[in-house]
PAVEXVEX-568802 format. One record per residue: residue in one letter; x, y, z of N, C-alpha, C, O in turn. Coordinates in steps of 0.1 Angstrom, whole numbers, plus 5000, padded with zeros to 4 digits. Example, Ala and Ser with C-alpha at 12.3 -4.5 7.8 and 13.67 -1.06 7.14 Angstrom:
2
A513249435078512349555078513249675078514249675085S512849785071513749895071512950005079513450115080
***
This chain:
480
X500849885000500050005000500950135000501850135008X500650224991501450354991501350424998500250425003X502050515003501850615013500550785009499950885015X500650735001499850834989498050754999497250805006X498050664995496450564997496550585011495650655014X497750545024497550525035497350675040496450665049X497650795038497750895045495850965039494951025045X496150925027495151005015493950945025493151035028X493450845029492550725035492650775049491450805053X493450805057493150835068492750995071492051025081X493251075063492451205058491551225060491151295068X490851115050489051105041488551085051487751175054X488850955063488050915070487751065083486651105086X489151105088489051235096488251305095487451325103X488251405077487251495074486351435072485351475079X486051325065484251295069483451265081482151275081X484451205094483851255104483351435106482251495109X484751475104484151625105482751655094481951715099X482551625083481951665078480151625078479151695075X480251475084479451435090478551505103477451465106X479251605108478851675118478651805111477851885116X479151845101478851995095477651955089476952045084X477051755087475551805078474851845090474051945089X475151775103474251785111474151915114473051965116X475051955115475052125120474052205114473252275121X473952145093473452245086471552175086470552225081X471652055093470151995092469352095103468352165101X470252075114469252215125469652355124469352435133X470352395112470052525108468652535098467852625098X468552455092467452425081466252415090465152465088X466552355100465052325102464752415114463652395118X465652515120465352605129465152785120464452885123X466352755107465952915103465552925090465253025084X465452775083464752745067465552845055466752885057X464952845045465752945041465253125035464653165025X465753165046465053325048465853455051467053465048X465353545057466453695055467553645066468753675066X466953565077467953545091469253455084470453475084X468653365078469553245073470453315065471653315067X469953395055470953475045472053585049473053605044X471453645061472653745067473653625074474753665076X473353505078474253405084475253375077476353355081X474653375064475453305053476653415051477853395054X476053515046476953615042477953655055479153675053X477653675064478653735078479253625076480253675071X479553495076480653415081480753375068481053255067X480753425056481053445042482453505039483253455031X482553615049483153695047485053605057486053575051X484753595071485253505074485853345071486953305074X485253305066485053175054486353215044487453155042X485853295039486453395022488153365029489053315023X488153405040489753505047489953365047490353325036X489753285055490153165056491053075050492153025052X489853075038490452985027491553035016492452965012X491353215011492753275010493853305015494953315010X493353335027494353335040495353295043496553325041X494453155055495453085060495552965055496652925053X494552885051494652735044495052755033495752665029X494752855024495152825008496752875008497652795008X496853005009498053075003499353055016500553065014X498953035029500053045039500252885036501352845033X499352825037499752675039500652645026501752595027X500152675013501052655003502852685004503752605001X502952855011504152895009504752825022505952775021X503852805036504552755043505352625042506552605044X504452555037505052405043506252385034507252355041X506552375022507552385012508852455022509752375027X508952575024510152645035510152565050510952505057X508852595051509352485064510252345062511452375061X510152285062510352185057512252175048513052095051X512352285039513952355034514252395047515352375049X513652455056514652565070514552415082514652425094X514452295075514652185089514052215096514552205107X512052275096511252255106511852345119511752325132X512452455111512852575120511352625128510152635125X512152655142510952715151510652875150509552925153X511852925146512553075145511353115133510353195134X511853015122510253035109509153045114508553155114X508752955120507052915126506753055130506053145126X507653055142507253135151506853345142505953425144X508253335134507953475125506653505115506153625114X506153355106505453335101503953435110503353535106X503853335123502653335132502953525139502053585144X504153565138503653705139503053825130502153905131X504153785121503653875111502553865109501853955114X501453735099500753755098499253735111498053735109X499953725121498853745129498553885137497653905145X499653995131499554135128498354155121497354225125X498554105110497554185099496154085101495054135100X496253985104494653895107493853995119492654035116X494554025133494054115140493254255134492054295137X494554325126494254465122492854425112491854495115X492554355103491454355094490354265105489554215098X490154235113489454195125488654365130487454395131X489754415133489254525139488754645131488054735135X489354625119488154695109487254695105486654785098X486754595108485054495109484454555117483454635116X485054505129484354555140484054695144483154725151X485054805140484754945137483954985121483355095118X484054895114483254945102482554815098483154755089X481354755102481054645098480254615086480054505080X479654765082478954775070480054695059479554605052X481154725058481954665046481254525040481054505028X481054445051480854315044479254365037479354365025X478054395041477054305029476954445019475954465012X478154545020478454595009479554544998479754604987X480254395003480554344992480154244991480654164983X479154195000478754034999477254034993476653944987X477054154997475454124999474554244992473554274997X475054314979474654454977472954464974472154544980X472754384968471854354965470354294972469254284967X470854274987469654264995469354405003470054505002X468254375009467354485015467754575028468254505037X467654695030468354775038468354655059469154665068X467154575057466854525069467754415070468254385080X467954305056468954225061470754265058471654195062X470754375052471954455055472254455069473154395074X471654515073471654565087472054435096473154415102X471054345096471454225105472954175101473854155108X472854155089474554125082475754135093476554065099X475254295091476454365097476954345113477954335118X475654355117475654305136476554155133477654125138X475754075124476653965128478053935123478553825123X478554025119480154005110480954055122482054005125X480354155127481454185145480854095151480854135163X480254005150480953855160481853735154482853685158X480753725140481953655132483053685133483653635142X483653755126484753805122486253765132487253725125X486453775143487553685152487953555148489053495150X486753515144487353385135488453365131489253275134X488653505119489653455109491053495125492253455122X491053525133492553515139493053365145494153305143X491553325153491853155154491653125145491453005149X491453115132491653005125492953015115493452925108X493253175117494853145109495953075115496753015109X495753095130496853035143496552845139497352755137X494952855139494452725133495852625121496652535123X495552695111496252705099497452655097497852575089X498252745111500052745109499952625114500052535106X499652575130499452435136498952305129499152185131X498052355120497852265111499152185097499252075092X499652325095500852305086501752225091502152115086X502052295103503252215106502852075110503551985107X501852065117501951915119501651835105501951715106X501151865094501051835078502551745078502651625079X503851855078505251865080505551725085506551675080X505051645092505551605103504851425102505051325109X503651475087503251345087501951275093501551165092X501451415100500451405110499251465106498951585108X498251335099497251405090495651445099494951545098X495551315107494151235110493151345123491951375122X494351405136493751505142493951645139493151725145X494751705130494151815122493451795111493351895103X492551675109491151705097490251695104489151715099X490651655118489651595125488551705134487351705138X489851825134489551925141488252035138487652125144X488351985127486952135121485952095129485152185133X485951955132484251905146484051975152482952025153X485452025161484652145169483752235163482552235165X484552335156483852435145482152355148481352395157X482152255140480052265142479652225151478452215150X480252185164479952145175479252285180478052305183X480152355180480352515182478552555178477652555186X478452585163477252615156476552535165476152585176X476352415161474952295165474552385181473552445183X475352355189475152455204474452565202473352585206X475052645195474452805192473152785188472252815196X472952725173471252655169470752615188470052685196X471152515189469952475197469652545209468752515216X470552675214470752745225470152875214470652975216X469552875207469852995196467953065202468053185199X467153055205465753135210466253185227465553255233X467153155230467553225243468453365237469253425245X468353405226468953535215468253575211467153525208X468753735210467853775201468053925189467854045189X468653855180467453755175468353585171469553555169X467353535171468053365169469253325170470053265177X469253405154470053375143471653405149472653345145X471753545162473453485169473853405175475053385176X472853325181473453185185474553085178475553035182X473753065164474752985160475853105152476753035147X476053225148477153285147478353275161479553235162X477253325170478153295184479153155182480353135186X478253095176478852935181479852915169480652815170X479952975160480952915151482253015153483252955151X482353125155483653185165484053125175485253115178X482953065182483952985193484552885192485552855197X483452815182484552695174485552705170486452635173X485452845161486952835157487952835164489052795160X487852905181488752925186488952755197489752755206X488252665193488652565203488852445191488852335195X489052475177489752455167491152425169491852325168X491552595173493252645174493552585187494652535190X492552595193493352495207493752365209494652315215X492752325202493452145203494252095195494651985197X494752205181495752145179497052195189498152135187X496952235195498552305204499152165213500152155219X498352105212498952025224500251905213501351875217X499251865199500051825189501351865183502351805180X500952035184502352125180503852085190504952035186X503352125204504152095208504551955211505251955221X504251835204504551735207505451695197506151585199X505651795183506351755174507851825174508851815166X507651885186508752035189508752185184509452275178X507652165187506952365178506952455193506152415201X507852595195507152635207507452765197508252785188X506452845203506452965201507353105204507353115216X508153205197508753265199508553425192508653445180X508353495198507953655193509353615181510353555186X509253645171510353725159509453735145508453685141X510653845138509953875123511553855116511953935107X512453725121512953685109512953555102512753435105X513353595094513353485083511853495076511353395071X511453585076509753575064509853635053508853665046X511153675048511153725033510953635022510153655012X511653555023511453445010510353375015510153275009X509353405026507853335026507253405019506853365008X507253545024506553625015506153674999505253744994X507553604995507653564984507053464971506753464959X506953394981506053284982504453294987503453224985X504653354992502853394999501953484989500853454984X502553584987501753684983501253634967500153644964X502253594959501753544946500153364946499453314937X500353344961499453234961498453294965497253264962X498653444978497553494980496853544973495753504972X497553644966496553694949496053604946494853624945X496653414941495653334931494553294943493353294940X494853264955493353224963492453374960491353384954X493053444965491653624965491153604952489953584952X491553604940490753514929489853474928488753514924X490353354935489453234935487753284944486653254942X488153354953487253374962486753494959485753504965X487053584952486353674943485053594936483953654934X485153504933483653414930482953394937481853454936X483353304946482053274962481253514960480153554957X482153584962481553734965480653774955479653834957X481153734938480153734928478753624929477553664927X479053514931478053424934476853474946475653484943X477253484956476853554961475853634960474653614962X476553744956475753944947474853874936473653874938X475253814926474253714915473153714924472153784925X473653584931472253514939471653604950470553554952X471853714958471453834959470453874951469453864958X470153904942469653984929468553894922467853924913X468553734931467453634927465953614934464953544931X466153694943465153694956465453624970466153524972X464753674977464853604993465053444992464453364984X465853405000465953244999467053154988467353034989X467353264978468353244966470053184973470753074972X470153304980471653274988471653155000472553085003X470453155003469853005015469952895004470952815006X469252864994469552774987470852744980471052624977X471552804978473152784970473552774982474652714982X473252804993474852805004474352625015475052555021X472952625013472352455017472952395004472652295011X473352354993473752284980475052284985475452184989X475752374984476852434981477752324997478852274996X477152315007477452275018477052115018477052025027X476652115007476651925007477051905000477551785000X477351964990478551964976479751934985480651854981X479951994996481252015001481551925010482651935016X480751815012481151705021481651625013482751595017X481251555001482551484990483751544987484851504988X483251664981484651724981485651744992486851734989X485251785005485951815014486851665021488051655027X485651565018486251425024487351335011488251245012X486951395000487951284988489251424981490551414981X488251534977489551614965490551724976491651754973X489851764990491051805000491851695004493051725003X491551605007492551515011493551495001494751495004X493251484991494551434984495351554980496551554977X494451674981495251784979496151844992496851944991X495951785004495751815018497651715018498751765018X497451625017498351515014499351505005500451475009X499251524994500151544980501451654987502651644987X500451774993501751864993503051834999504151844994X502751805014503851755018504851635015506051625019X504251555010504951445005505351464995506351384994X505351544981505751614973507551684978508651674972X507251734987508351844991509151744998510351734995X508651655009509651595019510151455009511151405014X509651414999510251324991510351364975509651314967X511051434973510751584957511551454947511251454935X512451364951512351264940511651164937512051074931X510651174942509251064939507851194940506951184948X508151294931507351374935505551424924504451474924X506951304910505851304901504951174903503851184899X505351044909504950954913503550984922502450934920X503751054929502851114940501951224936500951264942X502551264922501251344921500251264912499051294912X501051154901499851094897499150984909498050944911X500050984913499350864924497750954928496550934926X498251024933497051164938495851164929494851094933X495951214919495051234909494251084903493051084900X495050964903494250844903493250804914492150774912X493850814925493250824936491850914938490750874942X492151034933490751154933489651094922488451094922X490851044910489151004899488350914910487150924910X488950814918488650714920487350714928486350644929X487750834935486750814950485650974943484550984948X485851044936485351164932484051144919482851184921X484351064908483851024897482250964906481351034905X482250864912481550814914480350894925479150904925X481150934931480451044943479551154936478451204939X480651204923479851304912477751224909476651274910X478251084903477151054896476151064906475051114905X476750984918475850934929475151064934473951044935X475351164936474951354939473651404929472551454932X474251364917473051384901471851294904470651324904X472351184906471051054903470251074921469251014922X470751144931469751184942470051294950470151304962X470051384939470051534943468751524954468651504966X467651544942466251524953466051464961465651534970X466251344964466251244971466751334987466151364997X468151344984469151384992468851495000468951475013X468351624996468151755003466751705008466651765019X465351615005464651645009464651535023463851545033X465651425022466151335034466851435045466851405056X467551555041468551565053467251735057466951785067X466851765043466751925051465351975049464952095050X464651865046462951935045462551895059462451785064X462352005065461751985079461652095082462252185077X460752095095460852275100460352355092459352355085X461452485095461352615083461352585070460652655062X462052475066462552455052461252395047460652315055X460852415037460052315029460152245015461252225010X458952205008459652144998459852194987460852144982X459452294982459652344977461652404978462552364972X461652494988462652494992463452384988464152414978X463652254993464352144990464052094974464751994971X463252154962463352144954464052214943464152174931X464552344950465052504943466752434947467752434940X466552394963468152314961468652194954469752184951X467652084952468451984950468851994932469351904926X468352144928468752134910469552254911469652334902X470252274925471552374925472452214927473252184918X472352144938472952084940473351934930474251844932X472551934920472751844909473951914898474651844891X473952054898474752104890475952174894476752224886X476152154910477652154913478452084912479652104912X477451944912478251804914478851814903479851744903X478651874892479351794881481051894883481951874875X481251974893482152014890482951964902483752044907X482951814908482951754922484351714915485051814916X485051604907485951594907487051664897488251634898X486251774887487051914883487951984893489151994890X487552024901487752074913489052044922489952114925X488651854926489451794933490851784925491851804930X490751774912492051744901493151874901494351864901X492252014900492552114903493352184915494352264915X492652124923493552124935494552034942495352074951X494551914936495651844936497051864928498151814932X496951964912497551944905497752124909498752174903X497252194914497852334917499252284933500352324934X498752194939499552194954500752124951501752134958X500652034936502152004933503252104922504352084918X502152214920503052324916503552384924504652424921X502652454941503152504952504852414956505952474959X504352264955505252224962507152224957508152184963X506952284942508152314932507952464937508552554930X507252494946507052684950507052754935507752844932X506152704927505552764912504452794918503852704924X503952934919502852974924501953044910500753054907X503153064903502353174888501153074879500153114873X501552944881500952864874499252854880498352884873X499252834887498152774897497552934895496452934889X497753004897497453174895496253164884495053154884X497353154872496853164857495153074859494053124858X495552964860494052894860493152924871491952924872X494252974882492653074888491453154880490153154880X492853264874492453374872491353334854490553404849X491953194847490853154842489653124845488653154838X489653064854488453004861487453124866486253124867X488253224868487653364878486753414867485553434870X487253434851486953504841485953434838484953514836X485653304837484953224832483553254840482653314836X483653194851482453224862481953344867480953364874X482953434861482353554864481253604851480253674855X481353584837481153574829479853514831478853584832X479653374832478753294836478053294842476953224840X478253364854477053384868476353484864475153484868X476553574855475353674851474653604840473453614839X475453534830474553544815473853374819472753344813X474253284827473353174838472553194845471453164846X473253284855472453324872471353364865470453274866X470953494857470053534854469453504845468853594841X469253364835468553304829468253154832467853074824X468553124845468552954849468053014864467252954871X468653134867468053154886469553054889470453024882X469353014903470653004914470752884908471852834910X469952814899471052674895471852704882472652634876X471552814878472752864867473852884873474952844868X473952964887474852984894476052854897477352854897X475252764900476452634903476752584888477852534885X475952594881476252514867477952634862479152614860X477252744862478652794856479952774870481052784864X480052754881480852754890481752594885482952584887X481052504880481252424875481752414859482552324857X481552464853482352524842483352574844484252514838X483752674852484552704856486052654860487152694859X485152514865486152414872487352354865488552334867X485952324849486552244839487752334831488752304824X487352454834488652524826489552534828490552534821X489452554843490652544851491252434852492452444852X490752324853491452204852492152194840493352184842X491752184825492152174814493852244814494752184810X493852364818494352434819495852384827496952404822X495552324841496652274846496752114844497652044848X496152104839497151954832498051994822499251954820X497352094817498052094798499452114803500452074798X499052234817500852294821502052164828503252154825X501052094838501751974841502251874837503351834840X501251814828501451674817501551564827502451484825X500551564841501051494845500251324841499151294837X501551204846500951074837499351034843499151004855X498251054832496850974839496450864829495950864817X496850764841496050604837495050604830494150574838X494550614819493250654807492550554810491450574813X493250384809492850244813491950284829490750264830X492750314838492350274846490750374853489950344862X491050534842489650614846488550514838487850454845X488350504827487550444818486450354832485250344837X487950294834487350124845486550224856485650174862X486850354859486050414875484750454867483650424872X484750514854483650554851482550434847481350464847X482950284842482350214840481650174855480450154857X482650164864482050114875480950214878479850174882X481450334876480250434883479150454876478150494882X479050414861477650424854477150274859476050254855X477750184867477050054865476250124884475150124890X477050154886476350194904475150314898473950294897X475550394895473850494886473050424884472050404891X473250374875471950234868471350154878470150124880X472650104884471150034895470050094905468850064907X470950194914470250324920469350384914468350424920X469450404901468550484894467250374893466050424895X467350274891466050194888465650154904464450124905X466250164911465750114925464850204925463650174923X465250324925464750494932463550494931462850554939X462750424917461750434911460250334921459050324919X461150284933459850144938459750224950458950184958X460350354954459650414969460350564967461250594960X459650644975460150734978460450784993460750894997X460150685000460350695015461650735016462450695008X462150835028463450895029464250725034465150685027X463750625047464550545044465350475038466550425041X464350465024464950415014466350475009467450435007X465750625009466950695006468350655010469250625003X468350655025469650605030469950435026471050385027X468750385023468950225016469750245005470650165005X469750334992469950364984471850384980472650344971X471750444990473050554993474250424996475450444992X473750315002474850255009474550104998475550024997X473550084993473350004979474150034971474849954965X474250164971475550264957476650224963476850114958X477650244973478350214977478850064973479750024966X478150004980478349834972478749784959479749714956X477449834951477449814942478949824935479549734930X479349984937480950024930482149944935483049904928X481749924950482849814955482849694944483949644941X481549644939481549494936482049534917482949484910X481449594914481349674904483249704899483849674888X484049794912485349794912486349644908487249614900X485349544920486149394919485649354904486549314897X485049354902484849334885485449354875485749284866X485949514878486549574868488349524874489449494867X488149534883489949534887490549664885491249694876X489849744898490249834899490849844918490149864928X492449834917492949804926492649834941492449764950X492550024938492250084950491350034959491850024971X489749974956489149894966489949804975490349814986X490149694966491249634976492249674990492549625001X492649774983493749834991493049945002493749975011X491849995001491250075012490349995024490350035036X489549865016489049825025489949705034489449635043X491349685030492649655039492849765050492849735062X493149895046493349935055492650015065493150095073X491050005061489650035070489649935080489749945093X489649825073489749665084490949705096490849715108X492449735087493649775102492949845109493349895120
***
C-alpha cells in the first residue's frame, strides 16, 4: 500500500467524520431558520470569514509555508515569524470589521434589503474573530501536515460545528436567533486552534515573538495569495448574482453548496491536503505522487459525482425538508445541488495538481488557471444566474472548474492512467443504473439511505469486477 492511499485514506476518513457533523449542523439550521432573510445574513457574515480563511490561512499560507518549512529543517524561528507577522494583519482586518461592519454586505450582499443588510452587519462583528483562530488554526495545522500527522488536524473542524449545533439549539434564548449559532461558530473556531496546540508541541513547535526569516515566505505567499483572493472573488460574485434572485436564493446555493462540500471536502482536499507535503519531503518521487494523487481523486470523486445527480432530490429532501425548510425549498436546492456535482471531481483534480506546483514553490501557474476559472464564472454567473435562477449559478461555478482544470494538466502533463479512469467510470455508470432503477419502487426517505449505501456496494462489487485495485487496498486498511 502506498503512502499516497494510506495517508490520503486516513484524511477522508478524519474529514468525513468532520463533515458528517457539519450535515448535522446544517440539518438544525434548516429546520430552525429554513431558508429566509435570518439564514441569508448568516450566510453572508461568516462568508466573509469563510472567504479570509480559505485565502488566507489554508490556501496561500499553507501553500508557501509548508514547502520552506520543511527547506529551513522545521525551523521554530520560521513558525514562530510566520505566526507574527501575519497574525499582525489577521487582527488589524478583524478590527476593521468591527469598527466598520457595514463593509461586508456591501460586498457580499449589495443587492439585499436595507433590513437584512443591517442584520449582516451585527453579525460579521461577532463573526469576524474567526479568521485570527483559525489562521493560528492554519499554521498548527501546517506544521503538523510537516510532520506526517494528518488524522487529528482534519479531525479538528468538529469542533467548528459542534460550536454552531450548540448556538442553533441554545439559539431562542437570542435575540434575535440567528446569533446563537454565529456565536457558536467563533467559538468553534477558537477551540479548533486549541486542540491542535497540544499536537504542536509534541512534534517540537514552541512559540517565539520574531519577524525573521519571512522574506522568502512572503515571496512565496503573496503570489498564492492573489491566486486564492481570485478564486474567492467568485464565492463574493455568486453570492451578489444570487442576491439579485430573491429571498431564499443565497439559503439555497449556500444548503447545496454545503453538501457539495462533504464529498469534496472528504475525497478532493484530502488528496490535495496530502500530496503537498509528501511532494516536498520526498521531491524525487514527487511526480509519482502526484499521479498517484490524481488516480486516487478520479477514483473516490467520479462516482460520488454520479451518485449526487441521480439523488439530488432524494438527498436534500432526506436531510433538510423539515421545520422552516419546505419542499419546495428542498426542490430549488436539490437542481442547484445536481449541477455542482458535476464540478465534484473538476475541482478535486485542480486542487491536487495546483499543490504539486506549490510544492516546486511555482505559484504563477496555479494563479493563471485561477484567474481562468475567475473570468469564466464570472462571465457565467450573470448570463446563467440570470437566465437559469441560482442553479445557473452552480452550473457555471462548475464550468469553471473544467477550465481550470484543462488548463493545469496541459501545464503539468501529468501521467493519467486512461485504462484505469475508463474502469472508474464504467464502474460508476453500473452503480447509477442500478440506483436509478431502485429509486423508482419508493420514495420513503428510508429508502433513501437504503439507496445510498446499495451505491456504495454496488461500486465496490462493480470495482472487483472491473479490477480496479484501489478497493482492495482501502477496505485493507479500513479493516487495520
Amino acid at each position: 500500500m502506498t503512502k499516497m492511499m494510506k495517508y490520503g485514506v486516513l484524511f477522508a476518513i478524519a474529514t468525513l467524520i468532520s463533515r458528517a457533523t457539519g450535515l448535522i449542523r446544517d440539518v438544525l439550521l434548516a429546520h430552525e431558520f429554513g431558508a429566509g432573510i435570518e439564514f441569508d445574513a448568516y450566510v453572508v457574515a461568516i462568508s466573509f470569514p469563510f472567504l479570509l480563511r480559505r485565502a488566507f490561512a489554508e490556501g496561500a499560507m499553507t501553500s508557501a509555508f509548508v514547502p520552506l518549512y520543511n527547506e529551513k529543517n522545521k525551523s521554530n524561528e520560521f513558525a514562530s515569524a510566520v505566526i507574527t507577522t501575519l497574525g499582525i494583519v489577521t487582527v488589524s482586518l478583524t478590527l476593521l470589521i468591527e469598527i466598520f461592519p457595514k463593509i461586508v454586505p456591501t460586498l457580499l450582499s449589495s443587492g439585499a434589503d436595507r433590513k437584512a443588510q443591517d442584520l449582516t452587519a451585527m453579525l460579521s462583528r461577532i463573526s469576524m474573530p474567526f479568521i485570527v483562530f483559525i489562521f493560528l488554526w492554519a499554521v498548527l495545522y501546517a506544521i503538523q501536515n510537516s510532520y506526517s500527522k494528518f488524522f487529528l488536524p482534519a479531525v479538528s473542524p468538529t469542533l467548528m460545528n459542534i460550536g454552531v449545533i450548540a448556538g442553533t439549539l441554545l439559539s431562542r434564548v437570542f435575540d434575535p436567533p440567528i446569533v446563537g449559532p454565529t456565536l457558536g461558530f467563533t467559538v468553534g473556531g477558537l477551540l479548533m486552534f486549541v486542540s491542535l496546540i497540544p499536537g504542536s508541541r509534541k512534534v517540537g513547535f514552541s512559540y517565539r515573538p520574531s519577524f525573521n526569516g519571512v522574506e522568502e515566505f512572503f515571496k512565496l505567499f503573496f503570489p498564492a495569495l492573489l491566486a486564492m483572493t481570485v478564486s474567492e472573488f467568485n464565492v463574493l460574485i455568486d453570492v451578489n448574482v444570487a442576491s439579485m434572485l430573491g429571498p431564499g436564493s443565497v439559503s439555497a446555493m449556500q444548503y447545496a453548496n454545503r453538501f457539495y462540500q462533504l464529498p469534496f471536502g472528504v475525497f478532493g482536499v484530502a488528496m490535495a491536503t496530502v500530496v503537498l507535503p509528501m511532494m516536498v519531503n520526498e521531491s524525487d518521487r514527487s511526480q509519482v505522487h502526484l499521479s498517484e494523487s490524481i488516480k486516487l481523486s478520479f477514483f473516490l470523486t467520479i462516482p460520488s459525482m454520479f451518485g449526487l445527480m441521480a439523488l439530488s432530490r432524494r438527498l436534500i429532501i432526506l436531510v433538510y425538508q423539515h421545520g422552516a425548510f419546505t419542499h419546495q425549498d428542498a426542490i430549488i436546492t436539490s437542481k442547484v445541488l445536481f449541477y455542482y456535482s458535476l464540478g465534484l471531481p473538476l475541482y478535486s483534480i485542480m486542487a491536487v495538481i495546483s499543490r504539486g506546483f506549490h510544492a516546486k514553490k511555482d505559484m504563477k501557474t496555479p494563479f493563471k488557471a485561477t484567474l481562468i476559472s475567475f473570468v469564466v464564472n464570472a462571465v457565467l454567473d450573470f448570463l446563467l444566474g440570470l437566465t437559469f435562477n441560482v442553479s445557473g449559478i452552480a452550473l457555471a461555478t462548475s464550468i469553471a472548474g473544467l477550465s481550470g482544470m484543462i488548463y493545469l494538466i496541459y501545464k503539468a502533463k501529468p501521467k493519467i492512467n486512461l485504462v484505469h479512469l475508463s474502469k472508474v467510470i464504467g464502474a460508476s455508470i453500473v452503480m447509477i443504473s442500478v440506483i436509478s432503477l431502485l429509486s423508482l419502487s419508493s420514495d420513503s426517505r428510508f429508502f433513501t439511505v437504503l439507496l445510498v449505501l446499495i451505491g456504495i456496494f454496488v461500486y465496490a462489487i462493480a470495482c472487483k469486477i472491473f479490477k480496479i485495485p484501489e478497493i482492495g487496498e482501502i477496505l485493507k486498511l479500513v479493516r487495520r
